[in-house]
Every structure is written in structure tokens, then in C-alpha cells.
PyMOL Python script that loads the backbone (N, CA, C, O; Angstrom):
from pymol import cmd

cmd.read_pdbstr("""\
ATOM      1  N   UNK A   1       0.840  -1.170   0.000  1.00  0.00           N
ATOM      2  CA  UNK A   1       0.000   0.000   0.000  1.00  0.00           C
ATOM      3  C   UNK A   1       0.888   1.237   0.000  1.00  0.00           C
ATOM      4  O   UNK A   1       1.856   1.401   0.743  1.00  0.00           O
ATOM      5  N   UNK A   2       0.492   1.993  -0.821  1.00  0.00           N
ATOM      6  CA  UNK A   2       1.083   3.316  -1.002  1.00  0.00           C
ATOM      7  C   UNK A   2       0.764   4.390  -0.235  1.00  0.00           C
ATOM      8  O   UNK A   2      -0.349   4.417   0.290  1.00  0.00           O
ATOM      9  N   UNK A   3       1.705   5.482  -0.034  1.00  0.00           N
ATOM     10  CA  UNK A   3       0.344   6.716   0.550  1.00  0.00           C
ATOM     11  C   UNK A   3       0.384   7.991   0.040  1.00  0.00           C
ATOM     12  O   UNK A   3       1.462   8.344  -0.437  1.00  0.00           O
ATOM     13  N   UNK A   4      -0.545   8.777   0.025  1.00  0.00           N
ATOM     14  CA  UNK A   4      -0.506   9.777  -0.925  1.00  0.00           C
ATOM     15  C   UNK A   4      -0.521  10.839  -0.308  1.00  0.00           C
ATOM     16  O   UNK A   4      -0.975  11.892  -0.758  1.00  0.00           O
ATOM     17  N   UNK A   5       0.242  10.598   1.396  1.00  0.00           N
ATOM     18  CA  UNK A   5       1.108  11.376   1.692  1.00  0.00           C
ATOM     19  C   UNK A   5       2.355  11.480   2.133  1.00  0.00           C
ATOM     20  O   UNK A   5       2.500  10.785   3.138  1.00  0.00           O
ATOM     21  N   UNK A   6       3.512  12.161   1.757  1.00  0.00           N
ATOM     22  CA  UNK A   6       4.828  12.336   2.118  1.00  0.00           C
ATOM     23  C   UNK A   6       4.799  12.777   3.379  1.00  0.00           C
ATOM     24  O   UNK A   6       3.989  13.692   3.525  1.00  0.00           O
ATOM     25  N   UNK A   7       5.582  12.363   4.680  1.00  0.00           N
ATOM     26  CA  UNK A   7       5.803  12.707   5.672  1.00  0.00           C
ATOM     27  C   UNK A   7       7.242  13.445   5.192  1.00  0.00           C
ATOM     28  O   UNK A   7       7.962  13.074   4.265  1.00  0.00           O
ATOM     29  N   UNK A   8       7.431  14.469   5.987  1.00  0.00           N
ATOM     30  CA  UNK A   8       8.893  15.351   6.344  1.00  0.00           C
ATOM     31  C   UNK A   8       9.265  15.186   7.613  1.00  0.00           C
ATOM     32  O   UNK A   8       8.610  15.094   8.651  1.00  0.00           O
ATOM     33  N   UNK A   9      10.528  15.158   7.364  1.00  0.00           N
ATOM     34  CA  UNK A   9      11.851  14.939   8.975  1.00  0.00           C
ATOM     35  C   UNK A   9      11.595  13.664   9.663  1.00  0.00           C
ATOM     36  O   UNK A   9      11.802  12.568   9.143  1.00  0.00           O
ATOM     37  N   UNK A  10      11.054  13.878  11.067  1.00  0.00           N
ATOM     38  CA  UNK A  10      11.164  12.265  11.198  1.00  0.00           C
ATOM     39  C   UNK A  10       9.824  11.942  11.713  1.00  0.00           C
ATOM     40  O   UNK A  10       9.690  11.449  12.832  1.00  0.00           O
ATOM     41  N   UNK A  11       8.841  12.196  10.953  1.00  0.00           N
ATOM     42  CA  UNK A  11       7.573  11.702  11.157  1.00  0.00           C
ATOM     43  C   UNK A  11       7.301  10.803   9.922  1.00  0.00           C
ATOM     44  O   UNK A  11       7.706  11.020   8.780  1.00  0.00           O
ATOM     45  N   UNK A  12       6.375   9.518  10.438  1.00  0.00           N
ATOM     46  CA  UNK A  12       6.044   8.213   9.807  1.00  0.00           C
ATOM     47  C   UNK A  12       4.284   8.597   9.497  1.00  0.00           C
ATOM     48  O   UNK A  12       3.480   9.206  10.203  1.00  0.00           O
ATOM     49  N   UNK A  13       4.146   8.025   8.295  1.00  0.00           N
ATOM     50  CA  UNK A  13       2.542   7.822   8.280  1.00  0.00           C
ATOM     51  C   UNK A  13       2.609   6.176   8.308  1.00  0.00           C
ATOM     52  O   UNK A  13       3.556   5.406   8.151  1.00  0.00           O
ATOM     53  N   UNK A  14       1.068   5.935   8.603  1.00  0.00           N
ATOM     54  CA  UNK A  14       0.482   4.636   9.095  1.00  0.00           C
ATOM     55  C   UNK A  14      -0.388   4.174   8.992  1.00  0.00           C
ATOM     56  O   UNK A  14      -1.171   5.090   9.247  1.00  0.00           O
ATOM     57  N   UNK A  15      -1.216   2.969   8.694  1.00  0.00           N
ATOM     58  CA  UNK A  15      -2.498   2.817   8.780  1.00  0.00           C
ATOM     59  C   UNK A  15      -2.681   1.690  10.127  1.00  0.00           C
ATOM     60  O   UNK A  15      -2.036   0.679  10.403  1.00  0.00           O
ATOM     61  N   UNK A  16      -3.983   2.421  10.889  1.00  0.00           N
ATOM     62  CA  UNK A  16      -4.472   1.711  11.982  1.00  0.00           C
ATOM     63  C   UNK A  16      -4.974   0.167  11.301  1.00  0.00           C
ATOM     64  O   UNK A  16      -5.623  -0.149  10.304  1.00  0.00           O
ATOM     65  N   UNK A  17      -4.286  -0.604  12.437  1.00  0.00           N
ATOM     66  CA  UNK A  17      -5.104  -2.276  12.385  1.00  0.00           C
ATOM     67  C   UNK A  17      -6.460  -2.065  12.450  1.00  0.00           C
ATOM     68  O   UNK A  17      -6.785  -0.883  12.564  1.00  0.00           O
ATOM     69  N   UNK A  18      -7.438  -2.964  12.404  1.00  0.00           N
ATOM     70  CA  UNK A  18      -8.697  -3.345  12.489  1.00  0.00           C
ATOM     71  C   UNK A  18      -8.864  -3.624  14.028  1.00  0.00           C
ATOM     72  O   UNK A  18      -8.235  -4.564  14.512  1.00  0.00           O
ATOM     73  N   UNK A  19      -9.677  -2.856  14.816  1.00  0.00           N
ATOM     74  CA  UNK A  19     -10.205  -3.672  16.349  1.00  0.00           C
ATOM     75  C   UNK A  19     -10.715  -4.763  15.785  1.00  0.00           C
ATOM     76  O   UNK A  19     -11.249  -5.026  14.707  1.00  0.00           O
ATOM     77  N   UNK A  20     -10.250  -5.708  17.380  1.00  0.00           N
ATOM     78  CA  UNK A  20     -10.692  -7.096  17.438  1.00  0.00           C
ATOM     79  C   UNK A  20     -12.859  -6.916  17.117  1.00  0.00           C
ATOM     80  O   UNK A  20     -13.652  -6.236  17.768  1.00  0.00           O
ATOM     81  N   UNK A  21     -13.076  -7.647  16.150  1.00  0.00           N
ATOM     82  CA  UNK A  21     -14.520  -7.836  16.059  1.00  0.00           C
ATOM     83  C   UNK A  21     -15.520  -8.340  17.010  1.00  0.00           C
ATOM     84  O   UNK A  21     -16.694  -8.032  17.216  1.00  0.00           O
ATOM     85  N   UNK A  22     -14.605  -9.333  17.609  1.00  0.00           N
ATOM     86  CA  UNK A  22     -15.208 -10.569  18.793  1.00  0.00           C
ATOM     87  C   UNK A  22     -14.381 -11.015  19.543  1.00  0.00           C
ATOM     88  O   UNK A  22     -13.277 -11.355  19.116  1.00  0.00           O
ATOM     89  N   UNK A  23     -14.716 -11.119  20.829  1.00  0.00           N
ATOM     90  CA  UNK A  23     -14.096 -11.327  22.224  1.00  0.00           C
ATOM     91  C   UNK A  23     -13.398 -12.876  21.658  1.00  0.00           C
ATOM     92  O   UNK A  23     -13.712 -13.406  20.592  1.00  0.00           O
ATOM     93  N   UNK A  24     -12.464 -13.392  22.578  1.00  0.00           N
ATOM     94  CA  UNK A  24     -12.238 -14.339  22.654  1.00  0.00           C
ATOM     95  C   UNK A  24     -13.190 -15.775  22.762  1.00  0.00           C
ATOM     96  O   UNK A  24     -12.999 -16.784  22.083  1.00  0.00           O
ATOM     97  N   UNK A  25     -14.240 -15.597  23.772  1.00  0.00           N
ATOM     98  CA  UNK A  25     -15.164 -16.674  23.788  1.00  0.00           C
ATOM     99  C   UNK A  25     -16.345 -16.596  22.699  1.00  0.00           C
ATOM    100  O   UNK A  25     -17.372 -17.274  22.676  1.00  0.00           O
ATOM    101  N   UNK A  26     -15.899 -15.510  21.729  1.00  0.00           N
ATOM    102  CA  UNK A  26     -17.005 -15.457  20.734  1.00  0.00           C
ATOM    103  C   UNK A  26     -17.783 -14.749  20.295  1.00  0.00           C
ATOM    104  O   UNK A  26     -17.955 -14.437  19.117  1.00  0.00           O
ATOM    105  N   UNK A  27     -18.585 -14.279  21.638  1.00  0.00           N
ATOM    106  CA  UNK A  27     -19.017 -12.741  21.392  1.00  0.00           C
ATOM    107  C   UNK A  27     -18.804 -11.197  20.526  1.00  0.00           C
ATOM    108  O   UNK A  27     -17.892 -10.390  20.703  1.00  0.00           O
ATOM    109  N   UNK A  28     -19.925 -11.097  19.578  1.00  0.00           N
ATOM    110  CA  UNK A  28     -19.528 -10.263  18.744  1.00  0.00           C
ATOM    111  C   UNK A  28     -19.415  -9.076  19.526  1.00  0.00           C
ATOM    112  O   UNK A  28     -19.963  -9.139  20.626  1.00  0.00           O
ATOM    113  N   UNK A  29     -18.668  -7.689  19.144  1.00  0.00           N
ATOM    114  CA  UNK A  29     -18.131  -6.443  19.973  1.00  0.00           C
ATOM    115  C   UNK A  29     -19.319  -5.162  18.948  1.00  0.00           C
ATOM    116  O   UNK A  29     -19.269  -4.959  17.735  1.00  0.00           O
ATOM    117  N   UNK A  30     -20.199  -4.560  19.889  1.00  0.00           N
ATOM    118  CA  UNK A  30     -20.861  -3.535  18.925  1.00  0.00           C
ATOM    119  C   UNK A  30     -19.916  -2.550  18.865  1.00  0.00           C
ATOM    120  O   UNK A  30     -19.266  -2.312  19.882  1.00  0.00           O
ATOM    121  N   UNK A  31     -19.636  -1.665  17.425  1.00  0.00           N
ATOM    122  CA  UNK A  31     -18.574  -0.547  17.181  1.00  0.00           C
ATOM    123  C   UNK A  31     -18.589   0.503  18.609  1.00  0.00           C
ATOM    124  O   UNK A  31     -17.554   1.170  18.614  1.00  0.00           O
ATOM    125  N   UNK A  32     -19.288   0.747  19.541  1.00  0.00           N
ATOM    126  CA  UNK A  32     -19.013   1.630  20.419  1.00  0.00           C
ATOM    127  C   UNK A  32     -18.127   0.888  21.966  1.00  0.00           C
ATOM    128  O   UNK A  32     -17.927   1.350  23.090  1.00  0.00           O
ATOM    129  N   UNK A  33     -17.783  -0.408  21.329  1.00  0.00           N
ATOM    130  CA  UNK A  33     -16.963  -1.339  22.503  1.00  0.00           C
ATOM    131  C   UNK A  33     -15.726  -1.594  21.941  1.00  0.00           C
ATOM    132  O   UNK A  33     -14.856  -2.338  22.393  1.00  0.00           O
ATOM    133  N   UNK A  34     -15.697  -0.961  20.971  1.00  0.00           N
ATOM    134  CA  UNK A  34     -14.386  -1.663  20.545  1.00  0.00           C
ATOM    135  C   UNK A  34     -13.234  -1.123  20.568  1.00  0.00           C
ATOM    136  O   UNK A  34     -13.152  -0.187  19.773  1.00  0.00           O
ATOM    137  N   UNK A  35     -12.045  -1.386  21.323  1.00  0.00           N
ATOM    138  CA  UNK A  35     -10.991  -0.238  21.835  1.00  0.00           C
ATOM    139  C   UNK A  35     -10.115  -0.148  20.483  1.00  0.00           C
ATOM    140  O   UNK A  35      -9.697  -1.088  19.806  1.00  0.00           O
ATOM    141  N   UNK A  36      -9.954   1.209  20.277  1.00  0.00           N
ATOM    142  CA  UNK A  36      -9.062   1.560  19.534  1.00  0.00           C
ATOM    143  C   UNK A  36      -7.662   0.446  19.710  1.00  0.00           C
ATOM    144  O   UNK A  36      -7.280  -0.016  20.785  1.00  0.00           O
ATOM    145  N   UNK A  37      -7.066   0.186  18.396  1.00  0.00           N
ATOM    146  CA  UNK A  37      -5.858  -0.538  18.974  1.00  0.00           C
ATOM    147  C   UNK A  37      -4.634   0.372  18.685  1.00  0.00           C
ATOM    148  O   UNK A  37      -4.918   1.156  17.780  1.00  0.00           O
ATOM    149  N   UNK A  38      -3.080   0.571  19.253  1.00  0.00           N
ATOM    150  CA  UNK A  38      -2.465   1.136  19.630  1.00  0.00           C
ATOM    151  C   UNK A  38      -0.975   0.766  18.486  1.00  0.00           C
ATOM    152  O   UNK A  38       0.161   1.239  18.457  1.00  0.00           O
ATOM    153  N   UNK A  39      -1.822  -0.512  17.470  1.00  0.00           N
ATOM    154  CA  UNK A  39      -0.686  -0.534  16.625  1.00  0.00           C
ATOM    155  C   UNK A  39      -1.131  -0.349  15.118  1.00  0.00           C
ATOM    156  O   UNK A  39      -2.305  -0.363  14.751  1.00  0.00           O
ATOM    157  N   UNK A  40      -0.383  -0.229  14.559  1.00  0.00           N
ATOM    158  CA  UNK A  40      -0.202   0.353  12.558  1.00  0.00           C
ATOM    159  C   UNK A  40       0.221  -0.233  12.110  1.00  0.00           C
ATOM    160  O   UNK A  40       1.076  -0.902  12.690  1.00  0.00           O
ATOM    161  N   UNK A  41      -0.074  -0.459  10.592  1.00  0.00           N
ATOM    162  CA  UNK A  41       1.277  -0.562   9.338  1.00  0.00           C
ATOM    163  C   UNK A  41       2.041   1.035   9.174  1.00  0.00           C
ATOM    164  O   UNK A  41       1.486   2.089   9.483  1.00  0.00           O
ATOM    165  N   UNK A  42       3.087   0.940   8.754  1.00  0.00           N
ATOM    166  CA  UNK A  42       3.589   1.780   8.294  1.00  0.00           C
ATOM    167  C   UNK A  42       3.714   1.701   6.805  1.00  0.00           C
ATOM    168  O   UNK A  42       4.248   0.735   6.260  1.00  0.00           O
ATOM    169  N   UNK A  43       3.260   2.641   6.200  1.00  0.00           N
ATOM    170  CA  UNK A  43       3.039   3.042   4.697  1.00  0.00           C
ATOM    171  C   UNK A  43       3.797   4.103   4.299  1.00  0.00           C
ATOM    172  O   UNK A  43       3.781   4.210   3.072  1.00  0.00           O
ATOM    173  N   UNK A  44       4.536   5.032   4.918  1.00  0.00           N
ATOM    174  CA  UNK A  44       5.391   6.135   4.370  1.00  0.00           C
ATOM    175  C   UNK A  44       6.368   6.563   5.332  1.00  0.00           C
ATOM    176  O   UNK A  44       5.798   6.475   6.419  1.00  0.00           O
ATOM    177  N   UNK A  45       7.782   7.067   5.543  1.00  0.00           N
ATOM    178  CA  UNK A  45       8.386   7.530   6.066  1.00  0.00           C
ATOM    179  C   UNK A  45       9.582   8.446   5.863  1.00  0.00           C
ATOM    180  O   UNK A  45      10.400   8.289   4.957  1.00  0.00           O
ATOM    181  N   UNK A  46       9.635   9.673   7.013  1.00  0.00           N
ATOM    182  CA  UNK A  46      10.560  10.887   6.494  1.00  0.00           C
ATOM    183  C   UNK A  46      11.579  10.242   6.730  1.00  0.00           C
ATOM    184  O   UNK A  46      11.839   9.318   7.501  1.00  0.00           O
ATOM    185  N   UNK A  47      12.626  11.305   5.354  1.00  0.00           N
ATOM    186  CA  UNK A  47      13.704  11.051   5.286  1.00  0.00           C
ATOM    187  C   UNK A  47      15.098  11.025   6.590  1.00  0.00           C
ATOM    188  O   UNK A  47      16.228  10.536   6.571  1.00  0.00           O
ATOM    189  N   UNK A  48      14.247  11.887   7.733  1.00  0.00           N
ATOM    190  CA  UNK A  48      15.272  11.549   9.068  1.00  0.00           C
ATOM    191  C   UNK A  48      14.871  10.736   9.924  1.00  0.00           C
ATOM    192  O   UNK A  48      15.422  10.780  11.023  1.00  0.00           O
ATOM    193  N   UNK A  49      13.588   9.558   9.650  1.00  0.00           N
ATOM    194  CA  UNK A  49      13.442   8.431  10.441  1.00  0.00           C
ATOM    195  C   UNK A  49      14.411   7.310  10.198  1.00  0.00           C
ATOM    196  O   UNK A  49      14.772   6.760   9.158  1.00  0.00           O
ATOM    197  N   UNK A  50      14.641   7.181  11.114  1.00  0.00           N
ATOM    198  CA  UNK A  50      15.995   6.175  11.095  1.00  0.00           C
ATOM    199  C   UNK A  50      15.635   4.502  11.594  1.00  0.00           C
ATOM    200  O   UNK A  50      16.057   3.436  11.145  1.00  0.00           O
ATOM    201  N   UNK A  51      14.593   4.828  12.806  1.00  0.00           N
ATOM    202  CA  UNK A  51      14.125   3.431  13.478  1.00  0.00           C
ATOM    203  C   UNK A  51      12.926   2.594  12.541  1.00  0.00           C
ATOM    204  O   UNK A  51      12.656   1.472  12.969  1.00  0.00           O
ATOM    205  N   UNK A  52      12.364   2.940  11.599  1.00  0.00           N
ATOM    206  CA  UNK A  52      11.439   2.488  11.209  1.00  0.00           C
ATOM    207  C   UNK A  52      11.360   2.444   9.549  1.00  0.00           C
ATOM    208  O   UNK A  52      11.985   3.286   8.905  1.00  0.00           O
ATOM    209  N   UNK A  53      10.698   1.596   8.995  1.00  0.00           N
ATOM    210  CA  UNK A  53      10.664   1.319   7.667  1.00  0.00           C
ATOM    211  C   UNK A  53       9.124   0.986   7.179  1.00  0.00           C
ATOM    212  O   UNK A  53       8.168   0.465   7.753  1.00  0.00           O
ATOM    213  N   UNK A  54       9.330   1.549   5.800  1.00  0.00           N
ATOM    214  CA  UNK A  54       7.718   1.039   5.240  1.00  0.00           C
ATOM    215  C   UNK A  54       7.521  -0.302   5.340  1.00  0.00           C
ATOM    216  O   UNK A  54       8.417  -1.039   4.928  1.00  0.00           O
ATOM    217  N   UNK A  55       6.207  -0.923   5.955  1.00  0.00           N
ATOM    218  CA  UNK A  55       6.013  -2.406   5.926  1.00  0.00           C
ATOM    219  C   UNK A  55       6.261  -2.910   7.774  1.00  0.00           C
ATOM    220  O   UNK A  55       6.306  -4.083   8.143  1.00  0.00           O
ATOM    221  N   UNK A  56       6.358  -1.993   8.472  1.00  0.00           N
ATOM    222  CA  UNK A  56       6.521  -2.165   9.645  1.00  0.00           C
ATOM    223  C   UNK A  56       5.299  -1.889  10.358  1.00  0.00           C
ATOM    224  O   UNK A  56       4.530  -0.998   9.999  1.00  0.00           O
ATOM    225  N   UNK A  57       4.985  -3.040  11.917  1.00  0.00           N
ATOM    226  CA  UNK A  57       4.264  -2.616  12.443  1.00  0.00           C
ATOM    227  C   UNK A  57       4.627  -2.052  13.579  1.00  0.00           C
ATOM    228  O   UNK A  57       5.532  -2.664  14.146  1.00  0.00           O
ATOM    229  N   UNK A  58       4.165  -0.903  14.230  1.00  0.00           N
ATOM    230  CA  UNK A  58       4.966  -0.451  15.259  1.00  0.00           C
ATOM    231  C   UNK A  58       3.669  -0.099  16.158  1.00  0.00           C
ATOM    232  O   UNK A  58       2.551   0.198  15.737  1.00  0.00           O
ATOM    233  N   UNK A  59       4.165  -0.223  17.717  1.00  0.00           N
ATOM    234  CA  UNK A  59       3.302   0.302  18.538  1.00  0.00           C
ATOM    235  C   UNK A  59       3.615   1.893  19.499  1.00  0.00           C
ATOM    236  O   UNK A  59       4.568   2.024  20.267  1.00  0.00           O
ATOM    237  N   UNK A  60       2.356   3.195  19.161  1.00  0.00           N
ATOM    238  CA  UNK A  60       2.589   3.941  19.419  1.00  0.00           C
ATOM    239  C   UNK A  60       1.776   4.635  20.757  1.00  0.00           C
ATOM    240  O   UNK A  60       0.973   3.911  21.345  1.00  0.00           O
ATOM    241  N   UNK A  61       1.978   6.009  21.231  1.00  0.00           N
ATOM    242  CA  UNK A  61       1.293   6.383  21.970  1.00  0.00           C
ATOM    243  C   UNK A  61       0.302   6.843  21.671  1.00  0.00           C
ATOM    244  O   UNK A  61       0.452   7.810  20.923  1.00  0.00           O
ATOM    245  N   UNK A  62      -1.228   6.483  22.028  1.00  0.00           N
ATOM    246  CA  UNK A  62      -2.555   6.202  21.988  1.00  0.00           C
ATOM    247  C   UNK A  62      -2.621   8.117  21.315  1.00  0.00           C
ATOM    248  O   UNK A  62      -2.979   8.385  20.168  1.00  0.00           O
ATOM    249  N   UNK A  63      -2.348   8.791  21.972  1.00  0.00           N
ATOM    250  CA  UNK A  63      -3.008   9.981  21.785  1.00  0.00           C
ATOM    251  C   UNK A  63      -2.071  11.320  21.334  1.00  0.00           C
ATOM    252  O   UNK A  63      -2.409  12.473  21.601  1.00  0.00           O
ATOM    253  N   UNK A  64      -0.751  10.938  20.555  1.00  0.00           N
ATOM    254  CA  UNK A  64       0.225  11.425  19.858  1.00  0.00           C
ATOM    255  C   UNK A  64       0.064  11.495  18.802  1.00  0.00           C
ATOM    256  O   UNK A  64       1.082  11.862  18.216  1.00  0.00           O
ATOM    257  N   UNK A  65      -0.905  11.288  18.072  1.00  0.00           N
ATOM    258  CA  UNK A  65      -0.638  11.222  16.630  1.00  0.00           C
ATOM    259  C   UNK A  65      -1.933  12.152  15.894  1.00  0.00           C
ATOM    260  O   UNK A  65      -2.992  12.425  16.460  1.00  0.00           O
ATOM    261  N   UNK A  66      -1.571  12.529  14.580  1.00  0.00           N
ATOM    262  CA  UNK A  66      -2.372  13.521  13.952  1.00  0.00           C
ATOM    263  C   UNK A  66      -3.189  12.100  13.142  1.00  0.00           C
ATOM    264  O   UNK A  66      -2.583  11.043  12.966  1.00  0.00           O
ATOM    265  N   UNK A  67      -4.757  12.327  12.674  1.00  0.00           N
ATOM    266  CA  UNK A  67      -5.566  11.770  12.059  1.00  0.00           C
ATOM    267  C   UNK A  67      -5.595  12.161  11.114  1.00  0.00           C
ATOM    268  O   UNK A  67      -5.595  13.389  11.207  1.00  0.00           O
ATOM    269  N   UNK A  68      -5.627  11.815  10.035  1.00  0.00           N
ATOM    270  CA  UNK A  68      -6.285  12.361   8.545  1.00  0.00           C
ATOM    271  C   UNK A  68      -6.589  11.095   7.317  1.00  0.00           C
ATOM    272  O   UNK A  68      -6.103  10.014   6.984  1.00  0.00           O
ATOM    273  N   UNK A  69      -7.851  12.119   6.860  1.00  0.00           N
ATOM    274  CA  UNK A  69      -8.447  10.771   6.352  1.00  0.00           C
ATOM    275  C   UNK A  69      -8.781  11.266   4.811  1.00  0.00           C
ATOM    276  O   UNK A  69      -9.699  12.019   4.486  1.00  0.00           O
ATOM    277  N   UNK A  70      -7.650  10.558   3.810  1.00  0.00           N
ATOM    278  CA  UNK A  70      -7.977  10.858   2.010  1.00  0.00           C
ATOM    279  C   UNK A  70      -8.045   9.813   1.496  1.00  0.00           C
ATOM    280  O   UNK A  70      -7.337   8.807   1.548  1.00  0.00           O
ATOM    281  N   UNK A  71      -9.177  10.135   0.840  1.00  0.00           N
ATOM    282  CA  UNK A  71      -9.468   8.938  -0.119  1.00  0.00           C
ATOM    283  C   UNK A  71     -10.362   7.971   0.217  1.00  0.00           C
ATOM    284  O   UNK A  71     -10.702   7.105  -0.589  1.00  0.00           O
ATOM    285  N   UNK A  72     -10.897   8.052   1.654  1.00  0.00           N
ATOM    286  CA  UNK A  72     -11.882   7.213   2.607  1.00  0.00           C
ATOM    287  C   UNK A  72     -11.089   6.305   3.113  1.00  0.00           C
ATOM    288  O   UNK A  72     -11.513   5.311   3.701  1.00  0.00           O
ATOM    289  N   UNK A  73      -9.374   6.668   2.856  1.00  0.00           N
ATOM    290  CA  UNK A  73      -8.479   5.774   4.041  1.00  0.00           C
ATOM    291  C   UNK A  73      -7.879   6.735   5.308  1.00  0.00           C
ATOM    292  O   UNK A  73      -7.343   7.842   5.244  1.00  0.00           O
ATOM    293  N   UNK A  74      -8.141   5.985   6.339  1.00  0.00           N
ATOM    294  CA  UNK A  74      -7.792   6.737   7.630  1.00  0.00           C
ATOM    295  C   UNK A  74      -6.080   6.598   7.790  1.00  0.00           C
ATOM    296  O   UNK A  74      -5.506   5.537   8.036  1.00  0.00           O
ATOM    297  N   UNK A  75      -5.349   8.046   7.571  1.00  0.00           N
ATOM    298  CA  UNK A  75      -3.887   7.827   7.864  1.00  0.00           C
ATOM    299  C   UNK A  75      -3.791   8.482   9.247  1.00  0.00           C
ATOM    300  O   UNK A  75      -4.559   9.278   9.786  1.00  0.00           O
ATOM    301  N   UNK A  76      -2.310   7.776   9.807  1.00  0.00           N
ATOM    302  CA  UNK A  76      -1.563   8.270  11.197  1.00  0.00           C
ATOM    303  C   UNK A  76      -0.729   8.964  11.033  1.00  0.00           C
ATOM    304  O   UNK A  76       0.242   8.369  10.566  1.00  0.00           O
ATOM    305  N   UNK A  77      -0.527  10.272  11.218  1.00  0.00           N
ATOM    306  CA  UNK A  77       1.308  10.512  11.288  1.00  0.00           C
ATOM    307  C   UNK A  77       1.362  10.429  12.209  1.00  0.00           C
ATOM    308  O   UNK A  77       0.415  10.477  12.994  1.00  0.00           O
ATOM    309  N   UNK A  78       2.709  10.244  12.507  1.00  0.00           N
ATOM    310  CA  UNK A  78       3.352   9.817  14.054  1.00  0.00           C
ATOM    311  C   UNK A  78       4.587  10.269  13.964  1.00  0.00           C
ATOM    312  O   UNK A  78       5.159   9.868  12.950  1.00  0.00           O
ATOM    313  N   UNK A  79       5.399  11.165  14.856  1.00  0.00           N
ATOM    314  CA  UNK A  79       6.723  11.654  15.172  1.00  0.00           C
ATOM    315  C   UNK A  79       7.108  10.194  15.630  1.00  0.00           C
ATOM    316  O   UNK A  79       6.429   9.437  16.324  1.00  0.00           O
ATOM    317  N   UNK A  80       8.414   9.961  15.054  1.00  0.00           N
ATOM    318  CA  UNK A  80       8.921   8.744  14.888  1.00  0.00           C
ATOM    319  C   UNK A  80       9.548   9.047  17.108  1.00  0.00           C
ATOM    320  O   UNK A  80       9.613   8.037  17.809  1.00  0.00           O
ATOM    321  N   UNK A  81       9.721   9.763  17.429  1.00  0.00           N
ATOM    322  CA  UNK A  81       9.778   9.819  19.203  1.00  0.00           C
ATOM    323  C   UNK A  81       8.837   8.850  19.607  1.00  0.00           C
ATOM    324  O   UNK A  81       9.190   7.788  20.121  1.00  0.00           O
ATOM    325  N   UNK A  82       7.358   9.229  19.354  1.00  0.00           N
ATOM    326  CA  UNK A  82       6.583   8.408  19.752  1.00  0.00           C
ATOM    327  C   UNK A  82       5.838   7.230  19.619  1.00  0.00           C
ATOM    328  O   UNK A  82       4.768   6.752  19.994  1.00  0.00           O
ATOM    329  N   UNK A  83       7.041   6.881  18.783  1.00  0.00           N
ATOM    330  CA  UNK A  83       6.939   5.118  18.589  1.00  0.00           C
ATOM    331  C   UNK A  83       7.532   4.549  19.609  1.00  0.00           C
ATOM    332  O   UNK A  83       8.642   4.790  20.084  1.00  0.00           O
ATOM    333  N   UNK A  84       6.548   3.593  20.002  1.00  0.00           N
ATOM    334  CA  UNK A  84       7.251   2.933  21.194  1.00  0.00           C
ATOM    335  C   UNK A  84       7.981   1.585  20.657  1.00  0.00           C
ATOM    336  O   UNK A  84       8.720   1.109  21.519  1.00  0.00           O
ATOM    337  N   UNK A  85       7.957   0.989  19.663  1.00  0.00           N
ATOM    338  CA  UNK A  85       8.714   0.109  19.264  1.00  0.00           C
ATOM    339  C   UNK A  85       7.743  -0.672  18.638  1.00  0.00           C
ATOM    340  O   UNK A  85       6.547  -0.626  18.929  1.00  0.00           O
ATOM    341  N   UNK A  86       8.312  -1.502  17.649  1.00  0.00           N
ATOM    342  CA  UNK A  86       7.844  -2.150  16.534  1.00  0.00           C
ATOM    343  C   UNK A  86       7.515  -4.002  16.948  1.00  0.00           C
ATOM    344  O   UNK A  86       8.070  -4.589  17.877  1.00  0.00           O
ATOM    345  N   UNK A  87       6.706  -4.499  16.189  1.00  0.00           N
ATOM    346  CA  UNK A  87       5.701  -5.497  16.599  1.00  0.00           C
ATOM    347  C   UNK A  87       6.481  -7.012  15.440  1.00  0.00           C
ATOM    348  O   UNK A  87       6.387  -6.991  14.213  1.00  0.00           O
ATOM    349  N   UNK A  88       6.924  -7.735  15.937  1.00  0.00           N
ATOM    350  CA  UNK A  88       7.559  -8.798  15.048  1.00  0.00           C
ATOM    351  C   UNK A  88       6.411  -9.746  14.386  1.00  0.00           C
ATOM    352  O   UNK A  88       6.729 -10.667  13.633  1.00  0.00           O
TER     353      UNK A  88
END
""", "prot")
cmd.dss("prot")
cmd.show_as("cartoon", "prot")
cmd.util.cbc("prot")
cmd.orient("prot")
């Protein structure tokens, strides 16, 4: 996946995972239960991010990051600081 936006310096764009749909024992989750999740793909990154690469999943801080949404896809930027580290 591409993105059709360029991040500058050392901020990453991202796309949010999918919340879990259904609990573990099965139970489906109605959209107002479902916790935001705290990790991404990474789809674009500035040229002074050093820790991170396109195709990475990384986990960040919940309430650091700018929203924006083109094309009816929801992107993350994220100052590559507030990555807390990446997901194997």
C-alpha cells in the first residue's frame, strides 16, 4: 500500500489495524466497545526516520498522533519519538 502522503523529517505515516470484532469466547463487539488498537502498518516515512521502515508494524502512543483521512483511508502521522517500538 502506497500513501498519498509524504511525511517530512522524522515523522512516519500509518495505517491503523482493524479492532478485534469478537471477544475471545465469541461474542460479537458492537462498534461503540471496541478499543481503539495502539498498533499500525507503516506506509510512508521521512527522510530523518531512522528506526522504522515502510512495511513495519509499530506500537505507538494512543493519543500522539495527527488523524487524517484521504481517499476514505484513515492515515496516522506519528513523530517517529513516539513510537514505542515495533511489533515482530
Amino acid at each position: 500500500m502506497s500513501s498519498p502522503i509524504t511525511p517530512l523529517g522524522d515523522r512516519v505515516v500509518a495505517v491503523r489495524e482493524q479492532a478485534a470484532e469478537k471477544t475471545a469466547s465469541g461474542l460479537y463487539l458492537p462498534d461503540q466497545a471496541k478499543e481503539k488498537p495502539v498498533v499500525a502498518k507503516v506506509v510512508a516515512v521521512g527522510k530523518d526516520a531512522k528506526g522504522v521502515k515502510a512495511g513495519d508494524k509499530i506500537l505507538y502512543k494512543e493519543y500522539s498522533t495527527t488523524e487524517v483521512k484521504v481517499d476514505g483511508t484513515e492515515y496516522l502521522i506519528v513523530k517517529e519519538e513516539d513510537i514505542l517500538g515495533t511489533v515482530a
